[in-house]
N, C-alpha and C positions, 0 to 999 in steps of 0.2 A: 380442339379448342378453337373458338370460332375467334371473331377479330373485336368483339366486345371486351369478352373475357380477356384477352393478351392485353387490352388496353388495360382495363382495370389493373390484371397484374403492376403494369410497369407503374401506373398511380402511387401505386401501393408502396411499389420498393421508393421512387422518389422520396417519399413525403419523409424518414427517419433522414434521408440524409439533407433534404432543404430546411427541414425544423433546426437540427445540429448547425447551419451553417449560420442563423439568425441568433444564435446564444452568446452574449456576451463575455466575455475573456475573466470578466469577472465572478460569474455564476460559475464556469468551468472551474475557477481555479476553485471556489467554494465545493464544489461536490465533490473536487478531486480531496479538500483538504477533510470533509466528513466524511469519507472513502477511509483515509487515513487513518481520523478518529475510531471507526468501528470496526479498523482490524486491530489498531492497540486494544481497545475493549474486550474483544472478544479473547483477545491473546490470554488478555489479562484474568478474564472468567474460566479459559482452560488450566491457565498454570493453576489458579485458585482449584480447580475440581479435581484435579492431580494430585495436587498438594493436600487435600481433604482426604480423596481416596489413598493416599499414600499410607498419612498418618493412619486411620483408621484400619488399614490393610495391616503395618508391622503391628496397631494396638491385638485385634483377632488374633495374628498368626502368632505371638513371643507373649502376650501378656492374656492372651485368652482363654 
């Protein structure tokens, strides 16, 4: 790897962490808090598909 290439690398690795250090405290806390939002979501869509497959599963196996 010649000394182009190693320069580009270390570019490269920079640039994720000077972007992050420019983000307002108020954007952070927002993504953290829609982070938040789309694992209750999702929680919510699993218990739902559970709760579908459940019923459906004792409907087949006792009433089928």
């Amino acid at each position: 790897m010649n000394l182009i290439q190693k320069a580009g690398l270390a570019v490269v690795a920079l640039v994720p962490t000077l972007s992050m250090a420019a983000v307002d405290a108020g954007v952070t806390t927002a993504i953290e808090s829609a982070k938040t939002d789309g694992l209750a979501v999702a929680g919510a869509l699993l218990t739902t598909a559970v709760a579908i497959w459940g019923a459906l599963y004792i409907k087949r196996k006792f009433f089928g």
